[in-house]
N, C-alpha and C positions, 0 to 999 in steps of 0.2 A: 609148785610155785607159790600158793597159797597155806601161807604156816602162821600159826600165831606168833605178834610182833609184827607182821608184815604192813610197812606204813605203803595206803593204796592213797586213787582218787577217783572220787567219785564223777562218773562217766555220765549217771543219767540220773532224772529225780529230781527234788526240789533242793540237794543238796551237792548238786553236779560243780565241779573247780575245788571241793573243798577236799582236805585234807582229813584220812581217817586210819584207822591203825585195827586190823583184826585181832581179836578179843578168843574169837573161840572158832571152831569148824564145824557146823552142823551136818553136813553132809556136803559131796561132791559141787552140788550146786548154790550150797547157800552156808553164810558166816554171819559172827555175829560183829558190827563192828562198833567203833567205839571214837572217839577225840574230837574234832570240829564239828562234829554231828550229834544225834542224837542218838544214843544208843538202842539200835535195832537188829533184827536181823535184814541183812542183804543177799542178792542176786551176785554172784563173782563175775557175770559178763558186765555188770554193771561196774567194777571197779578196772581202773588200771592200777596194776601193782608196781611200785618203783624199788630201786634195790636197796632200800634202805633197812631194815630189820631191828627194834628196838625189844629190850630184854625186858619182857614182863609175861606173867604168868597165865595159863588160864582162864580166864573170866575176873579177873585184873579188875579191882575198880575202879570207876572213873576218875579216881583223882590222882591212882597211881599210873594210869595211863597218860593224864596232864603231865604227870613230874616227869616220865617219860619222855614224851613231846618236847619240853621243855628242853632237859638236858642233851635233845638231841637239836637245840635253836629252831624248833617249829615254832610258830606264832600262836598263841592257844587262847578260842574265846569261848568264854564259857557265860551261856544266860543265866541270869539270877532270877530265880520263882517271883511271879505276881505278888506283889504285895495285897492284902485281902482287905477292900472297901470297909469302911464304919458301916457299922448295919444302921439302917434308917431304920425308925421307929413303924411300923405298919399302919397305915388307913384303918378305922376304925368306921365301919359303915353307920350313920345316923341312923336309927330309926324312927319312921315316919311316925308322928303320933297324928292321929284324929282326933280333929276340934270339937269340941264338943256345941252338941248344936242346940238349940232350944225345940223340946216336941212339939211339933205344927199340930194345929189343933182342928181336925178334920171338919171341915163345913157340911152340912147334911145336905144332899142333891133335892134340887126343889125337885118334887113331883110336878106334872103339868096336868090339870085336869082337866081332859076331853071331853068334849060337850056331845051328850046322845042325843042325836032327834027325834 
């Protein structure tokens, strides 16, 4: 039931309702899938399969599985990568300088002198 081309929907996950097309067959339990999602491998109880069967080849890349989707009138959204931040310039730690002091000029301790009786 599960062949490559096979357009499924994702049952469970963060990307359950959506729309995706197996790519490859890993084994009995698990494929690799590919189109409104992110291409991973998946669980096949977690897909339901519809009868739909689109012509592309083993491990098919993602954007021939779009053209795919497409010519078959699927709605296909695809994210565009983060654009990468201006680098800020880094903190630059001050360092502490020590004031310079004036040398204290040590007072000599008065002796007391004790008177013997």
């Amino acid at each position: 039931m599960i062949e490559i081309g096979r357009v499924c929907i994702k049952i469970a996950g963060r990307n359950a309702g959506k729309h995706c097309v197996v790519v490859d067959k890993i084994d009995d339990n698990f494929v690799l899938i590919d189109g409104n999602v992110k291409r991973k491998k998946c669980n096949v109880r977690h897909l339901e399969p519809l009868d739909m069967v689109l012509k592309i080849k083993k491990g098919d890349s993602t954007s021939s599985v779009h053209d795919a989707m497409k010519g078959a009138k699927f709605k296909v959204f695809t994210t565009k990568p983060k654009a990468k931040k201006a680098e800020r310039p880094k903190k630059q730690k001050k360092q502490k300088v020590k004031k310079e002091t004036k040398p204290e000029t040590k007072k000599k301790p008065v002796k007391k002198e004790s008177k013997k009786k």
